[in-house]
N, C-alpha and C positions, 0 to 999 in steps of 0.2 A: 425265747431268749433274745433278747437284745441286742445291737454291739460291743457296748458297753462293759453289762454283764459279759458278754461272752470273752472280751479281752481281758476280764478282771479271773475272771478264771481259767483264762492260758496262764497270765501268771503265777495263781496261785498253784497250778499244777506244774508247772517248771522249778517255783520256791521247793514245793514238795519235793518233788521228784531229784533235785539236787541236792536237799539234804538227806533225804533216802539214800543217796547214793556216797555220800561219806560215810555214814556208817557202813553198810553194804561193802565199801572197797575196802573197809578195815577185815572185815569179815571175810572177803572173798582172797584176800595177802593171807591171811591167816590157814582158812578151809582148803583152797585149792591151791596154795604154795609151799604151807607145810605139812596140810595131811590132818589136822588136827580138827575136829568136831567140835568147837568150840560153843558151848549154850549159853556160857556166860558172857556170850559178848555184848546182850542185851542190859546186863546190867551195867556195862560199862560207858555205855550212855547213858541210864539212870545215874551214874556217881560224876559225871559231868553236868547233869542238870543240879544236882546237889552242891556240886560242885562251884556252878555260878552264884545259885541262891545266896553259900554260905562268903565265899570271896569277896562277893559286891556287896554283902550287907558290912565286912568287915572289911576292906579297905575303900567303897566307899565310890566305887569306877566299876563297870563293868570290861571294857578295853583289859584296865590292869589285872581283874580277876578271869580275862582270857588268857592273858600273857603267862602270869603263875599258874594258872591250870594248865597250858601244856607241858609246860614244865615236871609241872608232878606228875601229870598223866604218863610223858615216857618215862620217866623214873620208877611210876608203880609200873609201867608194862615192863620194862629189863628185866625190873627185879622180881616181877609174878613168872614170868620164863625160867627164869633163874631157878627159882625156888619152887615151881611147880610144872610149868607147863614141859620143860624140856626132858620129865621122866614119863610123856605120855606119847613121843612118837614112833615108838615103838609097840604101843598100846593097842587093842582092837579095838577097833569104832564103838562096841558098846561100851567097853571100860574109860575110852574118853568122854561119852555123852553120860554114864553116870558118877566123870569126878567133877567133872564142868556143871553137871545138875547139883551136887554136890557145893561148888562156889556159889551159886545161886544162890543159894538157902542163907550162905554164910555172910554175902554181902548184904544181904537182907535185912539180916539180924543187926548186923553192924550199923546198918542207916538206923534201925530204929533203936537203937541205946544211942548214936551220937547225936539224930538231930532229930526223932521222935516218926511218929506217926501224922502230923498233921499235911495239909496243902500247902503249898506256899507259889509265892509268885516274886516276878522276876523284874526289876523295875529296867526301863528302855533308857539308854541317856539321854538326855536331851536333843541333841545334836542330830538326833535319828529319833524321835518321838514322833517327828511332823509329817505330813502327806503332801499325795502329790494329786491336783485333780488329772482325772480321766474322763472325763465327760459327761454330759446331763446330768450334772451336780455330784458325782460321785467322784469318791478319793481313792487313794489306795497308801497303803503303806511305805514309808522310806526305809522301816526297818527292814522290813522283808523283799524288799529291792537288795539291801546293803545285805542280808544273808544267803540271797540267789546269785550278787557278784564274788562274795568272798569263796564260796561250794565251788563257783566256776574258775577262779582262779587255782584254787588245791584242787580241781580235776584237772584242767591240765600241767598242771605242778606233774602232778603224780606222772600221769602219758608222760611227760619229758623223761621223768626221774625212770620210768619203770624203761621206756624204748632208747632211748636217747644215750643213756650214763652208763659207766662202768660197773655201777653197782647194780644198775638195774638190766646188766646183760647176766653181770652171775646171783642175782635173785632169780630169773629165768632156767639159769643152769641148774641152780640149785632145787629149784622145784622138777625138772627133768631127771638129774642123776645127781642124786649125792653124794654118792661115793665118788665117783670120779670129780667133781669139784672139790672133793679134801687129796684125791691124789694130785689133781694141781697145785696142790699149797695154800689154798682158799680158809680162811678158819671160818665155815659151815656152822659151827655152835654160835661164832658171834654173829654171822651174818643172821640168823633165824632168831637171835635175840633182838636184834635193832629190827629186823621186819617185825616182831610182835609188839613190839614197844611203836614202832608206828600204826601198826591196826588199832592198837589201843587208843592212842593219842588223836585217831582220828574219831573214832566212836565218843571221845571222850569231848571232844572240841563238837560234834554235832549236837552233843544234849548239853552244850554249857549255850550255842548260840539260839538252840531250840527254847530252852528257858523261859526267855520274856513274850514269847508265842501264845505258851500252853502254862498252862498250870507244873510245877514239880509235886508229885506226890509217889508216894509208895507203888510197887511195882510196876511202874511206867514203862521197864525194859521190857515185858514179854511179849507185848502186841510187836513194838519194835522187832523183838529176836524172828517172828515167823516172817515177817514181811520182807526180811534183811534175807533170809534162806529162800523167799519166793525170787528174790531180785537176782540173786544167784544163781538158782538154778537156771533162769530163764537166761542170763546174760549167759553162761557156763562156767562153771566151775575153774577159778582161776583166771579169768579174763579181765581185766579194770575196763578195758570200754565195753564188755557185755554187761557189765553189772552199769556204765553210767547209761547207756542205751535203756536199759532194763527198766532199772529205776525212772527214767524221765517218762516210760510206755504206760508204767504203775503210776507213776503220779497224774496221768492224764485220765486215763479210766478210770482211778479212788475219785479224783476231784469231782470231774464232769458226772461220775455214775451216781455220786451223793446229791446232785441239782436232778440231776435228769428222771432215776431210778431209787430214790431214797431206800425201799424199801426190801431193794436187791443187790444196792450197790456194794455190800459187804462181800459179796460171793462173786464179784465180777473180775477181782485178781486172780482167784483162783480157776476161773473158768479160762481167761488169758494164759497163766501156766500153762493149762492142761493143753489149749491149743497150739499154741509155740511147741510142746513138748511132743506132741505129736505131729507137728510138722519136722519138728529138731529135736532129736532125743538129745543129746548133748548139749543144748543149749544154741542162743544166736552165732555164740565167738567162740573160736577153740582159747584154750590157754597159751596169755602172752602175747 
């Protein structure tokens, strides 16, 4: 391997590993803050890839069909809390992982009555279509420069938000002891409604910029869902910088293991968990 090659794929394992890690942190707010098993969260990056598909073919902009998908995206995470998830935490982990398997099935069904069974793809705008060279005649992409800065900017968005802010000292609390964060006078229902409306939002903004990458097709979220739990446990449960540590560790070994080991590289995450997990049963980062 070359220079070259090998700088074009630190890249590409950074692009990776940072948008692994949006969804992941959606998922990891959700799992190790409020307790909840959540399996559907893979599909909520599938309805964000859907999502870009169907916005940029109708108004015409991909930029404005991010801007209205977040939008909807917290809107549908409030209101899925609202209406569903806030009668499961009190739930046992199997009764959450079989109403969550349960949404799976049903978002499923939904994509294929509204926008069908076929492939689709994601057009880049212009503005970010072009490259950039990197050496002995090879380019690389501006889009996915422009998706490894924006991942990096909502990761430390987030670090500020979760260590920094008032909100995010009693998201901390709140995942510690809930009860005594409602005898402070803290309204606990809504603070766990706006944290889920943001896991979502972020799951959701990952497959809307993933999009013009990869193809959107039909069950795109389950590869997503196992890898997004591998990135967890290994960061630990609840942690946002074990899961962006985690994810950036996965996107170096998926990338490099696919050039290197093609023919093993699928089994080389999970060999990673298993190591980390026996050096750290808990994971690299405690919660918080």
């Amino acid at each position: 391997m070359d220079l070259t090659t090998f700088l074009i794929q630190c890249l590409n394992s950074v692009q990776y590993g940072l948008l692994l890690f949006l969804v992941a942190s959606g998922l990891t707010l959700i799992f190790g803050i409020m307790g909840v098993i959540n399996l559907a969260h893979g599909s909520f990056y599938m309805i964000g890839a859907y999502l870009a598909f169907s916005l940029s073919s109708l108004l015409g902009s991909l930029p404005l069909a991010l801007l209205v998908g977040i939008v909807l995206a917290v809107a549908f995470g409030y209101l899925l809390e609202w209406v569903f998830f806030s009668y499961l935490y009190d739930r046992e982990h199997l009764q959450q992982v079989l109403m969550t398997y349960g949404l799976i099935l049903v978002f499923e069904e939904l994509r294929s009555l509204l926008v069908g069974d076929d492939v689709h793809g994601v057009t880049v705008p212009d503005w970010l279509a072009g490259t950039i060279p990197i050496g002995n005649g090879m380019t690389y992409p501006v889009y996915r420069l422009f998706v490894s800065g924006l991942c990096l900017l909502l990761a430390l968005g987030m670090y500020g938000l979760i260590s920094k802010t008032r909100l995010g000292m009693m998201v901390r609390a709140g995942a510690t002891n809930r009860e005594m964060v409602q005898s402070l006078g803290i309204n606990i229902t809504l603070l766990y409604r706006v944290v889920f409306a943001v896991g979502v939002a972020l799951a959701v903004f990952a497959g809307m910029i993933a999009a013009p990458m990869s193809s959107v097709y039909p069950g795109m979220g389950g590869q997503v869902l196992i890898i997004c739990f591998v990135v967890v446990v290994i960061g630990g449960i609840g942690s946002i910088k074990g899961a962006l540590v985690a994810a950036l560790l996965i996107g170096f070994v998926d990338t490099f293991g696919k050039v290197l080991w093609q023919e093993g590289a699928g089994a080389l995450v999970y060999v990673l968990m298993a190591a980390i997990l026996l050096w750290r049963p808990a994971g690299l980062f405690k919660a918080g």
